[in-house]
N, CA, C and O atoms as a GROMACS GRO file, in nm:
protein
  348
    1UNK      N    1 -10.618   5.783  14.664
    1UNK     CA    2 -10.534   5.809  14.549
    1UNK      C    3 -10.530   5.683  14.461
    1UNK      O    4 -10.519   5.571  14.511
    2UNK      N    5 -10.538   5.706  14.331
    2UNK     CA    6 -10.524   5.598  14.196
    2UNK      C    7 -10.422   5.544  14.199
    2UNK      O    8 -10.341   5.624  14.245
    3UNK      N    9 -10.367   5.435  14.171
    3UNK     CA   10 -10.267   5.389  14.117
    3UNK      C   11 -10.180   5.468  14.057
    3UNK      O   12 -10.059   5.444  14.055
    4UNK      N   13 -10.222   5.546  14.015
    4UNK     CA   14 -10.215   5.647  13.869
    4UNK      C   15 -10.112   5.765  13.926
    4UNK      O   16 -10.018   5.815  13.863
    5UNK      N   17 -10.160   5.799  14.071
    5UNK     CA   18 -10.142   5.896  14.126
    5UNK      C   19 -10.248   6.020  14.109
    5UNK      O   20 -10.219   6.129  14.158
    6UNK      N   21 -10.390   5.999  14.031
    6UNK     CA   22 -10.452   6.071  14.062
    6UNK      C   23 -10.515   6.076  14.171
    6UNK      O   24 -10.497   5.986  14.253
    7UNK      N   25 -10.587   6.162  14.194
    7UNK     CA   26 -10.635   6.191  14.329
    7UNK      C   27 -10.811   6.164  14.317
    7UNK      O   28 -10.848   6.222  14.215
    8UNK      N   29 -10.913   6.105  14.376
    8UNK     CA   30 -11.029   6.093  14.367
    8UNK      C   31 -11.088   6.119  14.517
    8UNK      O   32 -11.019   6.080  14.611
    9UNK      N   33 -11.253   6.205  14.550
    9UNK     CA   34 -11.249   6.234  14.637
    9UNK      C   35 -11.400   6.124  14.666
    9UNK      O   36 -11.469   6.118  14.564
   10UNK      N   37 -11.439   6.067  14.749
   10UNK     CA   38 -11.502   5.971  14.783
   10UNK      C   39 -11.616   6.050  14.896
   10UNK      O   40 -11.589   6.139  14.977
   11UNK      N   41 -11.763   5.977  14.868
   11UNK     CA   42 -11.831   5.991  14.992
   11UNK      C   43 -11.955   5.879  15.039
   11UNK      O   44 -12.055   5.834  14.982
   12UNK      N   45 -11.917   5.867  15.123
   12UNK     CA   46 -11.975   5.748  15.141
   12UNK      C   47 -12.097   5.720  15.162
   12UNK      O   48 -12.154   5.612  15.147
   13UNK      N   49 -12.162   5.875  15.218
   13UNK     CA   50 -12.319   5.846  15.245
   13UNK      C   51 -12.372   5.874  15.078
   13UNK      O   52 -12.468   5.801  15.053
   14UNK      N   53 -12.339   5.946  14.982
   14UNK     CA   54 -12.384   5.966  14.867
   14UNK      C   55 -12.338   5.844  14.751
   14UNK      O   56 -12.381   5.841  14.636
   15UNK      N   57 -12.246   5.749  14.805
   15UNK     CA   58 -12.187   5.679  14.728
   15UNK      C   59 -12.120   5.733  14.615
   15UNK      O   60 -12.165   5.722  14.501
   16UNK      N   61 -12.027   5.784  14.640
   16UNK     CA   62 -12.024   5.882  14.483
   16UNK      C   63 -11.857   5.870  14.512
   16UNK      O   64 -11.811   5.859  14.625
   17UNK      N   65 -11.776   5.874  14.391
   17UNK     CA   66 -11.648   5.885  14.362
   17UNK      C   67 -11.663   5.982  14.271
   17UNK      O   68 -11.758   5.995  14.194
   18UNK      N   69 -11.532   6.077  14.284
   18UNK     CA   70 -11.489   6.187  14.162
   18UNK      C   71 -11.404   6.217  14.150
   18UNK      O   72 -11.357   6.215  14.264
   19UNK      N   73 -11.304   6.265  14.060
   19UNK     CA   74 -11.170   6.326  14.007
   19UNK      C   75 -11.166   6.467  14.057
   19UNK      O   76 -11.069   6.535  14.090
   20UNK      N   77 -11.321   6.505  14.055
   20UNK     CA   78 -11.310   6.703  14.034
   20UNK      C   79 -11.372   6.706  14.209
   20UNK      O   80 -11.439   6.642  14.290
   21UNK      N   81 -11.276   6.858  14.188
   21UNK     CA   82 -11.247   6.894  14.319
   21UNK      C   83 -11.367   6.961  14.412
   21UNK      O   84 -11.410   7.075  14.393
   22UNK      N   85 -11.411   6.874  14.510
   22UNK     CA   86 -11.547   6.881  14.623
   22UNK      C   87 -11.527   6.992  14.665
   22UNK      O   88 -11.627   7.061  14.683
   23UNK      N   89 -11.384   7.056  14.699
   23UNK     CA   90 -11.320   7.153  14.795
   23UNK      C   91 -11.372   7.275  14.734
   23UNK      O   92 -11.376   7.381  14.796
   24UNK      N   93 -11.416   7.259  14.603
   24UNK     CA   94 -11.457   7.412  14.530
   24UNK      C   95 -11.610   7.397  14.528
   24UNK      O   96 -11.651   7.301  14.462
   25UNK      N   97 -11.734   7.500  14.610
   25UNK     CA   98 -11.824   7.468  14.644
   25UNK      C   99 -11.905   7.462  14.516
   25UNK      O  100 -12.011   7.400  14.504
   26UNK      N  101 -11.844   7.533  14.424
   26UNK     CA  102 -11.957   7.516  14.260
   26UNK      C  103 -11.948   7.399  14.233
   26UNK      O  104 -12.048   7.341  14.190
   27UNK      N  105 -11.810   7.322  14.251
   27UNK     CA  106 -11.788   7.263  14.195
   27UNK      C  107 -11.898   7.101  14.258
   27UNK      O  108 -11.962   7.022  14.188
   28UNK      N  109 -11.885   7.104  14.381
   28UNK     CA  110 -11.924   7.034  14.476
   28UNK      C  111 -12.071   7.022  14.458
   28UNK      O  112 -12.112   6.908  14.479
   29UNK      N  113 -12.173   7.120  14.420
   29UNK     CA  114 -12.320   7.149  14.454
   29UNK      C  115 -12.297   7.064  14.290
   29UNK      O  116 -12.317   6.942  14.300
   30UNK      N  117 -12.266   7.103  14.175
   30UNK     CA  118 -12.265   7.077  14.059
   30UNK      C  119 -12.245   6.914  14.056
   30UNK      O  120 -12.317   6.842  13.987
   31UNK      N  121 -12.147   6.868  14.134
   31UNK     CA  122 -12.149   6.706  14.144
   31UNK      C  123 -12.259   6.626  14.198
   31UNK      O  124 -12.304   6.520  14.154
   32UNK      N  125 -12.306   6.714  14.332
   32UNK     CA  126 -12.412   6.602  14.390
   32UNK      C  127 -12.576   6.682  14.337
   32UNK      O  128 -12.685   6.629  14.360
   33UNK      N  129 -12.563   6.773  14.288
   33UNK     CA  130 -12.692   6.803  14.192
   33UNK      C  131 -12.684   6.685  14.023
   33UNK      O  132 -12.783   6.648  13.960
   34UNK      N  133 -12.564   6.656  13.995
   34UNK     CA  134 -12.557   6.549  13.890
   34UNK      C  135 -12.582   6.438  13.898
   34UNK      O  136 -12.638   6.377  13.807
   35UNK      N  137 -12.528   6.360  14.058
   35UNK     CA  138 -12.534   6.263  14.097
   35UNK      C  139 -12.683   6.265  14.158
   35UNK      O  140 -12.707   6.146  14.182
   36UNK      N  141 -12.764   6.320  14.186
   36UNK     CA  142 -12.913   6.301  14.226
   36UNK      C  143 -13.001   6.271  14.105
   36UNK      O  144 -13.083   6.180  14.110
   37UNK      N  145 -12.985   6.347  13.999
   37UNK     CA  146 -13.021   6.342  13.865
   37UNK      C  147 -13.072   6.186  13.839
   37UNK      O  148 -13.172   6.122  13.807
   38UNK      N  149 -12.930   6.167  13.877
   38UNK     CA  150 -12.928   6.027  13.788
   38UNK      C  151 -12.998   5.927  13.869
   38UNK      O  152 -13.106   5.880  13.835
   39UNK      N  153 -12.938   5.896  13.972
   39UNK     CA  154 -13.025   5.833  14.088
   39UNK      C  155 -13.163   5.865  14.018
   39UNK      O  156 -13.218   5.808  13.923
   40UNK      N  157 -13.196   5.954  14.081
   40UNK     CA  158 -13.358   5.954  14.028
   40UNK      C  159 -13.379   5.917  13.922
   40UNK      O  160 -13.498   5.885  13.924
   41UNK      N  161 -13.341   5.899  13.825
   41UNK     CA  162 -13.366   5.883  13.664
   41UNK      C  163 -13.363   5.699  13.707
   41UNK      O  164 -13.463   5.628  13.690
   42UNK      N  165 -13.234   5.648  13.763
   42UNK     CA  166 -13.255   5.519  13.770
   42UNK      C  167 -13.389   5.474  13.834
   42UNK      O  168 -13.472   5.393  13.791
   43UNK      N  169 -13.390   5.550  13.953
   43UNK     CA  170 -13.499   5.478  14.045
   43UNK      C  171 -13.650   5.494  13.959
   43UNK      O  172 -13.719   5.392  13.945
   44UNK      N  173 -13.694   5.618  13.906
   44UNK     CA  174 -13.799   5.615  13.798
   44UNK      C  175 -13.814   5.462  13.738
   44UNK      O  176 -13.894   5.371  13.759
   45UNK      N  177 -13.673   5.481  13.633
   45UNK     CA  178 -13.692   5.348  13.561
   45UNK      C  179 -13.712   5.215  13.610
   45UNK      O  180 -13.718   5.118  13.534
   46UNK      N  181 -13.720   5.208  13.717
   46UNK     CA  182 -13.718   5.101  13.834
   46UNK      C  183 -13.596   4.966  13.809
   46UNK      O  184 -13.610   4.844  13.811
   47UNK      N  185 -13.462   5.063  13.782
   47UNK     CA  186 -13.322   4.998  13.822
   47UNK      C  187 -13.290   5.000  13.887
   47UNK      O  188 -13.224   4.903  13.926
   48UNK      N  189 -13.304   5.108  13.961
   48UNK     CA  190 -13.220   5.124  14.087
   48UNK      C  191 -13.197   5.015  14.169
   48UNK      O  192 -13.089   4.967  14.204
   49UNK      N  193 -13.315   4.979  14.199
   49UNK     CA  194 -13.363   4.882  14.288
   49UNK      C  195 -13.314   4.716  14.242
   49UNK      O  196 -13.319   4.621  14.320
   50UNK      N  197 -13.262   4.707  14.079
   50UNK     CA  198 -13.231   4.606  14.076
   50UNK      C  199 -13.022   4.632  14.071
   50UNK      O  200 -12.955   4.535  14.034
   51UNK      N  201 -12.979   4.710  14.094
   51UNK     CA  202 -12.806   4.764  14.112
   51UNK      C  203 -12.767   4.654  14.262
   51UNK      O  204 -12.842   4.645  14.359
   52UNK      N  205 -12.656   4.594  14.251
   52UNK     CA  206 -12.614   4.535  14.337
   52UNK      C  207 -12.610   4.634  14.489
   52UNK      O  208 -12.613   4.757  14.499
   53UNK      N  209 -12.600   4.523  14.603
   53UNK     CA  210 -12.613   4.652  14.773
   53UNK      C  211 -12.462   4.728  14.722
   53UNK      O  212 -12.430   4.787  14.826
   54UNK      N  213 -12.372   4.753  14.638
   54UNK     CA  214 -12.261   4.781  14.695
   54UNK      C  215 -12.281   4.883  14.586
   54UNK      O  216 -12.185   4.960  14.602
   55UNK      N  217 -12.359   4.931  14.475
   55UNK     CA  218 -12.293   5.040  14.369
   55UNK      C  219 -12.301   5.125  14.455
   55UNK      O  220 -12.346   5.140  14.569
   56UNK      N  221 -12.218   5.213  14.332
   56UNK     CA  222 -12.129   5.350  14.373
   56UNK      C  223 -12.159   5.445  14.259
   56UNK      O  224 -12.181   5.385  14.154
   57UNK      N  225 -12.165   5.572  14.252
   57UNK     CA  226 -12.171   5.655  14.136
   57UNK      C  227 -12.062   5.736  14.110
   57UNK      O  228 -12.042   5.845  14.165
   58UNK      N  229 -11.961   5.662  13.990
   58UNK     CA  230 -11.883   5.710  13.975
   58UNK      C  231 -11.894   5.842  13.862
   58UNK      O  232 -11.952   5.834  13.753
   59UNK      N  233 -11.828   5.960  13.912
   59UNK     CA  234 -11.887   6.092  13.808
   59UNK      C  235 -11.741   6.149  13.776
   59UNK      O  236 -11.651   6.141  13.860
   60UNK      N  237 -11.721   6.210  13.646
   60UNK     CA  238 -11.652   6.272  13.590
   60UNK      C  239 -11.648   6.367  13.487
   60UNK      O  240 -11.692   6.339  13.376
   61UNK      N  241 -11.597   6.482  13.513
   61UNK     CA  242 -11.559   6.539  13.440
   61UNK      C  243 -11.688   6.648  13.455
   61UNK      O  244 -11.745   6.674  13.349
   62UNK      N  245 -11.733   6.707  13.566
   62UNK     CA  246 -11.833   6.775  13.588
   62UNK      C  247 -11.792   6.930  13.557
   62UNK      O  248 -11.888   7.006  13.568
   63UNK      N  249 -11.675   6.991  13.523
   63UNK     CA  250 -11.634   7.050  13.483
   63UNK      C  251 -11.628   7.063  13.331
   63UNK      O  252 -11.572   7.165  13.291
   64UNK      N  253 -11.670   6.989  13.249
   64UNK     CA  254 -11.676   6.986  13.134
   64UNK      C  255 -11.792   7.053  13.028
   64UNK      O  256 -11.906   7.022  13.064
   65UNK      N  257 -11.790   7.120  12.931
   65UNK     CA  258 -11.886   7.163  12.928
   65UNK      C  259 -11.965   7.083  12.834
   65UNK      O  260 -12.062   7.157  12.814
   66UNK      N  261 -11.977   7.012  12.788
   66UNK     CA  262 -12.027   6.865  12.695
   66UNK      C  263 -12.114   6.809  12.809
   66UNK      O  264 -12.219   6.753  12.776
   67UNK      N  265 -12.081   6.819  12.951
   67UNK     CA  266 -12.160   6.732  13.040
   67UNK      C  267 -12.113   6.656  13.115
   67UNK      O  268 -11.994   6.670  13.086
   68UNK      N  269 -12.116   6.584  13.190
   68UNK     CA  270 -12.057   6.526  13.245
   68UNK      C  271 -12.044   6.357  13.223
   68UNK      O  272 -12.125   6.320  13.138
   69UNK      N  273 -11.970   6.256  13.275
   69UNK     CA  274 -11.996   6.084  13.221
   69UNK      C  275 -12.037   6.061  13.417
   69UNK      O  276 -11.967   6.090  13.514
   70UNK      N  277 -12.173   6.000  13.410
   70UNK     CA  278 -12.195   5.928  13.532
   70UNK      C  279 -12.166   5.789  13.498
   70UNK      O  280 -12.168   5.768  13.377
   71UNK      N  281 -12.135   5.679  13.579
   71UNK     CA  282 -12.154   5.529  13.560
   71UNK      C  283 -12.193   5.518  13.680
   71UNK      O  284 -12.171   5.601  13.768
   72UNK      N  285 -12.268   5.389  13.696
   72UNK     CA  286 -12.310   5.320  13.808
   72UNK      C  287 -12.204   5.213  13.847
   72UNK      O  288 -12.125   5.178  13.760
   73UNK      N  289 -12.200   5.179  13.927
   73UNK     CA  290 -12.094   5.091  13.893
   73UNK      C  291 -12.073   4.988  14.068
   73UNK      O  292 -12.078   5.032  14.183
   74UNK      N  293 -12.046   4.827  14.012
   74UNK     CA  294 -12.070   4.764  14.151
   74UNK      C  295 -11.885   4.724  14.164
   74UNK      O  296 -11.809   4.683  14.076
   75UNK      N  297 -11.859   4.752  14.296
   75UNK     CA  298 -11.714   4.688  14.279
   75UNK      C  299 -11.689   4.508  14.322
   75UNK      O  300 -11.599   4.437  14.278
   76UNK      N  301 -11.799   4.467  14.417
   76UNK     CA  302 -11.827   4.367  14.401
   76UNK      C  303 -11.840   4.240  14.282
   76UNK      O  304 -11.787   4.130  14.267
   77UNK      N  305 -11.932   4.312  14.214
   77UNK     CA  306 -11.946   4.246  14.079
   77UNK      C  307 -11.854   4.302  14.000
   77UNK      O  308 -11.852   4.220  13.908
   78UNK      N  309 -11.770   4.390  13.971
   78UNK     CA  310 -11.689   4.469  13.876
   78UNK      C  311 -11.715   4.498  13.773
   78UNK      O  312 -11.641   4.465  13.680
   79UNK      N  313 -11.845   4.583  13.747
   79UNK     CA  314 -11.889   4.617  13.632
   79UNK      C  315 -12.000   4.748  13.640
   79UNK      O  316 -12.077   4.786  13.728
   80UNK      N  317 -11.966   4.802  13.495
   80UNK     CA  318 -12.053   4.951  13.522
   80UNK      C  319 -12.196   4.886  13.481
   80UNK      O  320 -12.195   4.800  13.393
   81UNK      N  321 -12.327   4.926  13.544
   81UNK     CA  322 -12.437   4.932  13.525
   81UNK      C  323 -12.508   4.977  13.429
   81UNK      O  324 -12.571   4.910  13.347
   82UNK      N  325 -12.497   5.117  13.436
   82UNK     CA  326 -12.589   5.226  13.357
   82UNK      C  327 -12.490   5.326  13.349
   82UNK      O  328 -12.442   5.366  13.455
   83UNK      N  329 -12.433   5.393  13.199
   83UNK     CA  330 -12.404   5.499  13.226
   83UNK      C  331 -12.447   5.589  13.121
   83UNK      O  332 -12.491   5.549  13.013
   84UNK      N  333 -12.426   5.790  13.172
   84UNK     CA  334 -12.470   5.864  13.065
   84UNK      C  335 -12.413   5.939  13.054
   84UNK      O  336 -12.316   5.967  13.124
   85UNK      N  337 -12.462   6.003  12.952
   85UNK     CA  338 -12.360   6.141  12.901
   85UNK      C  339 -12.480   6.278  12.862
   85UNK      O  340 -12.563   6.291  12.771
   86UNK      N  341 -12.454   6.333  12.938
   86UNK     CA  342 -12.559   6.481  12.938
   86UNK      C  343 -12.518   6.586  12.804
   86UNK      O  344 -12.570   6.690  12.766
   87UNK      N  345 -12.446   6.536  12.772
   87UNK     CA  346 -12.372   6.624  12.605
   87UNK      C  347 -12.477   6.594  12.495
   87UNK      O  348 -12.460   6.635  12.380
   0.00000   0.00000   0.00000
């Protein structure tokens, strides 16, 4: 839970943080079909490989119909990497 009191659901083998709810299976296939996307798109560009050991892919708003916002993002270093917008 956020500071905020929102709620974010975390996984650790996918590295992935999100707001929208895993528990709903559209919703769930729709997040880590977004979050592969991108991965791959980084690793193509051959970033991936330069992202600190600790990023995470933070995704939001996969419910949206504009698209969704991925960031990469290291908490170590505290800063987003790469991010996009599918809109």
């Amino acid at each position: 839970m956020h500071l905020s009191g929102e709620i974010y659901y975390y996984h650790e083998g996918l590295r992935l943080v999100t707001p929208d709810n895993i528990y709903d299976p559209a919703t769930l296939e729709k997040i880590i079909d977004t979050r592969n996307e991108h991965v791959e798109l980084l690793d193509d560009e051959g970033v991936l490989d330069e992202l600190p050991e600790d990023w995470e892919c933070l995704l939001f708003g996969s419910d949206v119909s504009g698209g969704p916002l991925v960031k990469m993002h290291s908490w170590r270093e505290g800063k987003c990497y790469k991010a996009f917008d599918d809109g």
